[in-house]
N, C-alpha and C positions, 0 to 999 in steps of 0.2 A: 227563713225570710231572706238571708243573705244570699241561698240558694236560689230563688224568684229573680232577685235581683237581677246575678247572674246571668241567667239565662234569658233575663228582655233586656239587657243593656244594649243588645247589640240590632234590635228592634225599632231604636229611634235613628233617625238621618241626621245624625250627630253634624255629618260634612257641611247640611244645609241650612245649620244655625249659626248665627253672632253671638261673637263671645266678648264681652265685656271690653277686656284688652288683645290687642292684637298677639299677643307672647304666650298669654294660652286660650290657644285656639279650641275650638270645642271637643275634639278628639280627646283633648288634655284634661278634660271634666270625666270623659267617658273611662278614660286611663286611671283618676283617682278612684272616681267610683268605685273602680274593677277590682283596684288594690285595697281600699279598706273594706270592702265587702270578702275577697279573699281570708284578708286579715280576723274577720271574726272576732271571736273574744279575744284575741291575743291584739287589738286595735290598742291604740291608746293615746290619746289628745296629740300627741306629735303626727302621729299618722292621718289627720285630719287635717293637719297645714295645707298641703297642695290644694284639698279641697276650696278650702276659705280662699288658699288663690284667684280659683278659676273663678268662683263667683264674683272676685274682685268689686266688692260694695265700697270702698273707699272711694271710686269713681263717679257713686252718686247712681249707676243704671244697672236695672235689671234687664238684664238680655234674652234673648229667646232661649238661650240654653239653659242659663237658670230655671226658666219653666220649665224646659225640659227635663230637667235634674230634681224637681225637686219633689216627684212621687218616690224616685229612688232614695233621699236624705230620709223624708217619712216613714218611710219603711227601714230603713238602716236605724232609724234614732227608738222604730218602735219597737226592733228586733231583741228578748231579751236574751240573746245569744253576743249580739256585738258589745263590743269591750270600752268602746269609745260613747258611749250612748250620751250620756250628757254633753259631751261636746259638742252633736251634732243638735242636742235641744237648743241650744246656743247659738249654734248657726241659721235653726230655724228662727228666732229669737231675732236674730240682724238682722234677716232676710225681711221678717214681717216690716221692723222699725224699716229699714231700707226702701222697701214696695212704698210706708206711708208716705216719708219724706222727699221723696224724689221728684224730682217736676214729671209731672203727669206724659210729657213725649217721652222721657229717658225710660218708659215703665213698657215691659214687651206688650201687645197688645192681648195676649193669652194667660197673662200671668194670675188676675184676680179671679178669672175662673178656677184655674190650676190649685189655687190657695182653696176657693170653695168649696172643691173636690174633696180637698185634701183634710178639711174641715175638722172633720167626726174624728180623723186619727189623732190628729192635734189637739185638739182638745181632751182625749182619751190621756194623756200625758200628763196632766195636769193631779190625776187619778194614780198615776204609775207606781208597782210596790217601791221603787226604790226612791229615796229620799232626794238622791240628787239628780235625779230626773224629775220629779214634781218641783222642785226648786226653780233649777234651770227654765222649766215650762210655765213659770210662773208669768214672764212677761207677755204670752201669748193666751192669758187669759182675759177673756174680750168686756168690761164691763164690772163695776161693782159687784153685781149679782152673781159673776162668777167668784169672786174674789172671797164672798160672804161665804159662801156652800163653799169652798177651801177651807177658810178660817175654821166654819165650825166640825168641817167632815176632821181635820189634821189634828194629828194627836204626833207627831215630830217636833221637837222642839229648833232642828237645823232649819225647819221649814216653817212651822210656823208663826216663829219672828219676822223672816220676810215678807211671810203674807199681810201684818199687822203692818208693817213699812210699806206695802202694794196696793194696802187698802187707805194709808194717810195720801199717798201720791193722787188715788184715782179720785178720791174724795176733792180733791186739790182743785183738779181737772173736770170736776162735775157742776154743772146748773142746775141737780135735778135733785128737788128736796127730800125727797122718800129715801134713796139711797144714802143721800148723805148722811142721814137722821140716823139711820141703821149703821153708818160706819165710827159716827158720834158715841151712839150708843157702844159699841164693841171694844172701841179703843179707851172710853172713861168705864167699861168694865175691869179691861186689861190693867189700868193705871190702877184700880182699886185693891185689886185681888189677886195677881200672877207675882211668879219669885218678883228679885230684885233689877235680873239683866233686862225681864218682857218688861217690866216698868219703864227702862229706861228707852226702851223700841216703844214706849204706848209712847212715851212725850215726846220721840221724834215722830211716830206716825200722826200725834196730833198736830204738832208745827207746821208740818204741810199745807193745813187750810188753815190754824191757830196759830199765827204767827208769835205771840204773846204765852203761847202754854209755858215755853222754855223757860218763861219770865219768872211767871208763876209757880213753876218744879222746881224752881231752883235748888233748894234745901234737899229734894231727894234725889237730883240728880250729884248732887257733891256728895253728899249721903253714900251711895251704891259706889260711885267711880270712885271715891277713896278708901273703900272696904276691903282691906287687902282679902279678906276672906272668900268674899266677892271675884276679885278678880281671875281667878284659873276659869271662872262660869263662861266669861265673855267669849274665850278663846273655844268653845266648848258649842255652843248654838248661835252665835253671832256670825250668821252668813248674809249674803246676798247675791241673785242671778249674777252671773258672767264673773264672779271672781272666786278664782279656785279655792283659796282657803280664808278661813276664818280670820275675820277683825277682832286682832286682841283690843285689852281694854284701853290700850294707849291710841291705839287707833280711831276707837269710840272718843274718848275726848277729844282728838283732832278732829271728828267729826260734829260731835257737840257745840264744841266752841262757835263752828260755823252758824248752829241757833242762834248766836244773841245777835247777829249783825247789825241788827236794828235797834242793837239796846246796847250801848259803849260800856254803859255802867255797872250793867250785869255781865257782860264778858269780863270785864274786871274783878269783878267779884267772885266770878266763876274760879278765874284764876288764883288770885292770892288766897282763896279759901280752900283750893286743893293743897297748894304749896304747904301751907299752913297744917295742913293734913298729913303732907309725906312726910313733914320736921317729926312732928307728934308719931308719927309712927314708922319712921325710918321706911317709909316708903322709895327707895333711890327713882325707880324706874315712872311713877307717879309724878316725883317732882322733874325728874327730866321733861317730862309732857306737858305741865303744867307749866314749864319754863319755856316752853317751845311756843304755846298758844301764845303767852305771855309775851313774847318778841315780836310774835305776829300781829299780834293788837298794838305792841307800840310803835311798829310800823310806820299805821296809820294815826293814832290817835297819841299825839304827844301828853296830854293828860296823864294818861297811863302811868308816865315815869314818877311821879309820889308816890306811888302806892309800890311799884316796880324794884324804886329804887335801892332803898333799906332791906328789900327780903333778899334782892342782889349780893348786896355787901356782904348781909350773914352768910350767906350761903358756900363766899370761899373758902369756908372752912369748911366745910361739909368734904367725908373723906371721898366721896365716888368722883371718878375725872368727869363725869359727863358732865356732873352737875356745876362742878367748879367751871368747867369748860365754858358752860351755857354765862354761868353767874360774870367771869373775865368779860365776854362778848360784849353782857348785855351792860357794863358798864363802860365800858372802851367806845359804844357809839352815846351812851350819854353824854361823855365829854364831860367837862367843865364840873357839872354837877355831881360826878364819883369823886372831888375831892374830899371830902371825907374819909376815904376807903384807901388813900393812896399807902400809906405802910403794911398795910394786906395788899395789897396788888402788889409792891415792891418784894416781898419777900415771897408771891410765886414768879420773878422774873426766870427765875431758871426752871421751873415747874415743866417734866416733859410729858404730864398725862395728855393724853385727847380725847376725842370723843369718837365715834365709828361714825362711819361715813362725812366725815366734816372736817373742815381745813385746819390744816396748825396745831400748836400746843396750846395749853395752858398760857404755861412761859410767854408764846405769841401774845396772845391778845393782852397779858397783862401787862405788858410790855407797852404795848398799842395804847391801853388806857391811861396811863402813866404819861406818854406824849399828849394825848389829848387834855392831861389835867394840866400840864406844863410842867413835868415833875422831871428833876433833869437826873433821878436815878435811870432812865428810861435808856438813857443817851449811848453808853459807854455799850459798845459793839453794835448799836443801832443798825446801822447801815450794813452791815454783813448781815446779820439773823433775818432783812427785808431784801436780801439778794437769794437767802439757802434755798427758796422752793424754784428756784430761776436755775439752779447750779445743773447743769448738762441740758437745761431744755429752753423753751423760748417762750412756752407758755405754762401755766395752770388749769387745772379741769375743778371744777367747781359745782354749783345748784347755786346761782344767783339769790331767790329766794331765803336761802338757809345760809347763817352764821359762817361767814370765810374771812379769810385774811382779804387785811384791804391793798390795794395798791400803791406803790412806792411811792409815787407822787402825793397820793392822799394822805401820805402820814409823815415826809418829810418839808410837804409845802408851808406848812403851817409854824415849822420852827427856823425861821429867817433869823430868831437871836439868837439862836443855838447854830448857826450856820460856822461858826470858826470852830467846833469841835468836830463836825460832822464832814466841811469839807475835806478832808485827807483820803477816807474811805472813799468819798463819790468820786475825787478826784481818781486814784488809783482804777476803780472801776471803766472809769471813761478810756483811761490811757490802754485797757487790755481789752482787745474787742472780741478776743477769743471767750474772756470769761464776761466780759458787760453788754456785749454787744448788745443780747434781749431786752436789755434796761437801757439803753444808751438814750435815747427819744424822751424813757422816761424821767433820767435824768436830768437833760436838757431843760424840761420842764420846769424841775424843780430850781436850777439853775437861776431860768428866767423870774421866778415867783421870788428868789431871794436878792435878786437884781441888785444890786453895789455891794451885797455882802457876798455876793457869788465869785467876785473877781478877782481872787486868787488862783481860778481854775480857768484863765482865762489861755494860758497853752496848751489845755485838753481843747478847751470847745474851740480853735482857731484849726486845730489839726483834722476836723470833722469837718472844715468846711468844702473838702474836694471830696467826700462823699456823698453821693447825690441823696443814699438814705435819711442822713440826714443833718445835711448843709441848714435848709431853712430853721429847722429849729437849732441849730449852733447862731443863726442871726438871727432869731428872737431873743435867743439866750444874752447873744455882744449886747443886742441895744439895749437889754434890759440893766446891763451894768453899769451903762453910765460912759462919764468921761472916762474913764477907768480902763473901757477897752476903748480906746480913739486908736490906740497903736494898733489894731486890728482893721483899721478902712481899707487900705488897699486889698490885705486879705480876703476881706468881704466883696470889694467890687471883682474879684475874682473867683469869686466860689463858683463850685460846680451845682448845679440845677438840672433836674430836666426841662427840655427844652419845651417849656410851654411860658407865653407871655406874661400869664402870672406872677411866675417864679420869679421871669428879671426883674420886671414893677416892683416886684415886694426886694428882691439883692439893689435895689437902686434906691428906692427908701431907707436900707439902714446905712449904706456907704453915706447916704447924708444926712442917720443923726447920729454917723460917727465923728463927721469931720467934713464931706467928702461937700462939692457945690451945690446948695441947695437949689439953684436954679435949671439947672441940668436935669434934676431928679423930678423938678413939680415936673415943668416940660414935657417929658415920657411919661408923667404918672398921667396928669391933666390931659393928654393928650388921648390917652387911651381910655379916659372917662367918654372926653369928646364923642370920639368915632365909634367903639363899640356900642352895639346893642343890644337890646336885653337879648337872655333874660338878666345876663350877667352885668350888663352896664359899666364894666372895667374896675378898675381897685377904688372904688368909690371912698371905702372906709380910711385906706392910706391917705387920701388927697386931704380928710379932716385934720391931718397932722400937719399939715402945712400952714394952719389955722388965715387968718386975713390976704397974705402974700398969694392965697388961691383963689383971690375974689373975683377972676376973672371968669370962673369958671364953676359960680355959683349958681347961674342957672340952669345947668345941665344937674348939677348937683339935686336941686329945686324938683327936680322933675324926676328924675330918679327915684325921688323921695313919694312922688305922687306917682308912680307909675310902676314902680318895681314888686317884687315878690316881698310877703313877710318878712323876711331875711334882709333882705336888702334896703327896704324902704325904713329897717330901723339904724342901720347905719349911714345911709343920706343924711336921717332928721340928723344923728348926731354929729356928721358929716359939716352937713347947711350949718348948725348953729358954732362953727369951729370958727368954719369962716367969716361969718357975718357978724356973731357976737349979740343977736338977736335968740330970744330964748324963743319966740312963735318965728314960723307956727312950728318948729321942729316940735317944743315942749307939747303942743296938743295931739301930734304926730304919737308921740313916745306913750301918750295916757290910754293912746288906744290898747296897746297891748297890757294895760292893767286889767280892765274889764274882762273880759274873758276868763281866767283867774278867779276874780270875784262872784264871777255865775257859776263858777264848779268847773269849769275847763282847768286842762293842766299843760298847757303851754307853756312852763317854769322856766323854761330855759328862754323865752322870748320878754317874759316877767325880771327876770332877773338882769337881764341885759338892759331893758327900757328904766328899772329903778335906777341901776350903776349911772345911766345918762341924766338922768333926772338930776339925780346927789350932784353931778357936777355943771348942770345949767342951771340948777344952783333955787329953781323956784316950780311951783307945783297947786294945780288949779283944787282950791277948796272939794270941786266933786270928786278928782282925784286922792283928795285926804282921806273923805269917806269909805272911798273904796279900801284904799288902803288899811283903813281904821279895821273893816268887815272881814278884811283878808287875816288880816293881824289877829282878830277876837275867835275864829272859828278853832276848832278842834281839830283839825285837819293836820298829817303833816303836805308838807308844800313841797312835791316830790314825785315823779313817775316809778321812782326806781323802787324796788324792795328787799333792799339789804342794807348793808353800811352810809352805801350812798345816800340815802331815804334821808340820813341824820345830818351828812355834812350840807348837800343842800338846802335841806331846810331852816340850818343855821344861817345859811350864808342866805338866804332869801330873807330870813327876819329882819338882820342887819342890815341890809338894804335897805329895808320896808323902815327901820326905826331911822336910818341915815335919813331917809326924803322925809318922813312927817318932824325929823328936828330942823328943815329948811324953814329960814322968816316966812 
């Protein structure tokens, strides 16, 4: 077959086709061709790259060369001489998804013939002796009724589970009651009567159209997935198209979990009844998995942390690092509520297991947790052990989603009374820019968040201010300290900025709430409210600080507030009501951004900012209670992020939410 090939590759006018992307040109299709067909059995998935270039489907179009090409892939994939054979049922496989998806002009106008043609071979694949060639060809089986004559012809068990997972999908996708009926029946046969791994493929293939089966298996789905006898099976015939090797069993319940989505309480259950399993039988790699789903759901659903908590604690004794690993994390973001656990989290502060692929020690997070419960065993080298992954670089690499160390700022902002032990270390940092520099900013931060307790280190942040990297956060930092740094104004009204208007408006604002002329500073701020126009409208939010003394310049304020961007129009309301001392309408201004929130939007960071204005105008309209009440009672965490973050803002959003419903 390879030899056919051959010999008519050079029979198409390769020159006078379009090729997908301009960098491989069509020649460059006829070029792979030549080489994997050369290549024969000695092919192998790498040799098949170039190919998948030239078709370049990540583009969204199939191009005329594609048609042109793809009697030659059919015959290449049906060759059983070639070596690459499954890879290229795989590409036939994208090419089909690709032709559907595509907007109908991006689609050559030859193409769905060419497939037509090509028909009978394609489908003959589906048939093929080898195992992973009927696999792969599974996704170009057109229809239930092909899927069924699969199921009952295959006596492969790598194959056969996927068809039972082919046949829950297509059922999924079906209006058409005969076939469904038939694939009803096949899959509550499998669930009846097949070993223990095709049970747990029958209850995912039912879920597809039984969104509830997962509900209802429950017992055997924890059953099999905690059988250690069980497990070496999954690894063994748990396949599916397009991924080369086999789903072990830790995988499976990462894919399982995703069944209960719809049911909070049974993911829960799902969870602490494996955990529960791996204790009982020394399962490590079981409760790793189980601890993992387990994060994941408390992600989202703060509930979770009862039932989370206590299996948490025990568990830092458990000897394997991962699992201590997972167990430190998952109490370091509950905060407050691992105070029970704090003499086990203290006695792994020096702990150096980790876990594979995942940030930090032990030691880290229990360290982390210890800050968060306010345990001041936590303290003593703090500040250096949250610099060590910074030492020779500037950043971290990470997986957002999964368990890492959090950031300096998020774990030092919060200890303002622990500030006289901790300043010496930040200080020294700040003074060597060779070793702080990457933290400098983040320092700063922290700086400003411990504001009057910060101002011992007020000869670092004053020597940063002719750095343009980062001047402005050295003058958040001054004004956040108070009278404390006044000695710092002239400093300030001389700091280096980039030269954009901003910069000075906001160097002109702290020189006067250092000491410097308040009337000099409204003047240039007020002034650049005046004249600019949107979208930016000028330092709108600065001119609120000037509180009544800006009342001249309250109507632009006014309008800005009705006229501006999201962003903007919620710092006007809070703006207007600085000045005026009038809580409307800025207050009915700020309630707009509650709603949104309360219908399931996640605007949090527009939420949280309108609550903060709210606590300090001091009063909050009865429908705004309600909402608030709705936000407050849901199960939700309050949070875009999904990691560490997930925990702090959500703290910080409740407290807000309980600050404004304790307003008279």
């Amino acid at each position: 077959m390879a030899g056919i090939v051959l010999e008519t590759l050079d029979d198409v006018p390769w020159e006078r086709l379009e090729s997908a992307l301009g960098h491989y040109p069509a020649k460059e299709m006829r070029r792979a061709l030549r080489r994997l067909a050369l290549k024969g059995g000695a092919a192998t998935e790498e040799d098949c790259y170039p190919l998948f270039d030239c078709f370049a489907l990540s583009t969204g179009r199939v191009a005329s060369v594609a048609t042109a090409a793809l009697p030659f892939v059919v015959a290449l994939a049906d060759d059983p001489d070639m070596g690459a054979r499954a890879t290229l049922v795989q590409l036939l496989a994208s090419l089909s998804k690709a032709a559907a998806e595509a907007d109908p002009g991006l689609v050559d106008a030859g193409w769905h013939e060419a497939w037509r043609a090509q028909h009978p071979r394609i489908r003959a694949l589906l048939a093929d002796p080898l195992p992973e060639v009927r696999r792969e060809a599974l996704p170009l089986g057109e229809g239930i009724g092909v899927l069924l004559e699969r199921w009952h012809a295959e006596t492969d068990p790598t194959v056969r589970l996927p068809v039972l997972l082919a046949l829950g999908t297509a059922a999924a996708d079906s209006a058409e009651a005969g076939p469904v009926h038939r694939v009803r029946a096949v899959v509550a046969e499998a669930l009846r009567t097949d070993g223990p791994v095709m049970r747990v493929a029958a209850v995912h293939a039912q879920a597809a159209f039984d969104p509830q089966a997962s509900v209802r298996e429950l017992d055997l789905l924890v059953a099999v997935l905690s059988d250690p006898a069980v497990r070496p099976q999954f690894a063994a015939v748990w396949y599916v198209p397009d991924i080369d090797s086999a789903f072990t069993r830790e995988d499976v319940i990462s894919w399982t979990a995703h069944l209960f989505e719809g049911a909070p309480r049974t993911a829960l259950a799902f969870v602490v009844r494996l955990i529960g399993a791996a204790r009982r039988n020394g399962d490590t790699l079981l409760c790793r998995a189980a601890l993992d789903e387990g994060w994941q759901l408390l992600m989202v659903r703060p509930s979770a942390a009862s039932s989370l908590l206590p299996l948490a604690g025990a568990l830092l004794a458990e000897p394997d690092d991962g699992v201590r690993y997972r167990a430190a994390h998952l109490l370091a973001v509950l905060g407050s509520r691992a105070a029970p656990y704090a003499d086990e989290l203290a006695a792994l502060i020096d702990d150096p297991g980790e876990a594979k692929f995942l940030e930090g020690t032990i030691g880290d997070h229990a360290r982390w947790a210890l800050t968060r419960i306010g345990d001041e065993r936590a303290l003593p080298g703090l500040v250096e052990r949250l610099y060590a992954p910074y030492r020779g670089q500037y950043s971290r690499g990470y997986v957002s989603g999964d368990p890492h160390l959090p950031a300096v700022e998020d774990v030092l902002t919060p200890l303002r009374a622990h500030a006289e032990d901790l300043l010496p270390a930040v200080r020294k940092l700040l003074r060597d820019d060779d070793v702080g520099g990457s933290l400098t900013c983040c320092f700063l931060e922290v700086l400003k968040a411990w504001g009057p307790a910060a101002a011992p280190a007020l000869p670092e942040v004053v020597a940063l201010l002719d750095d343009t990297r980062y001047s402005l956060h050295a003058v958040d930092a001054l004004v956040a300290m108070g009278p404390a740094a006044k000695s710092a104004e002239p400093a300030v009204r001389r700091c280096t900025v980039l030269d954009s208007p901003g910069n000075h408006h906001k160097a002109a604002w702290a020189a006067w709430r250092l000491g410097a002329d308040r009337d000099a500073a409204l003047q240039l701020i007020g002034e650049a409210v005046l004249t600019e126009e949107g979208p930016l409208y000028g330092p709108v939010g600065l001119l609120g600080d000037f509180g009544p003394a800006a009342a001249r310049y309250a109507d632009r304020v006014r309008r800005v507030m009705e006229h501006g961007d999201s962003w903007l129009r919620l710092r006007a309301a809070v703006a207007l009501w600085s000045i005026t001392g009038d809580p409307e309408p800025s207050g009915s201004v700020l309630e707009e951004y509650l709603l949104p929130v309360a219908d399931g939007g996640d605007a949090y960071g527009f939420f949280l900012d309108a609550l903060r204005a709210l606590a300090r105008i001091g009063t909050v309209s009865p429908a705004a209670r309600a909402t608030l009440r709705t936000v407050r009672g849901s199960d939700q965490r309050l949070s875009t992020y999904r990691d560490y973050r997930a925990f702090i803002q959500h703290e910080e959003i409740r407290s807000a939410i309980d600050d404004v419903l304790a307003l008279p």
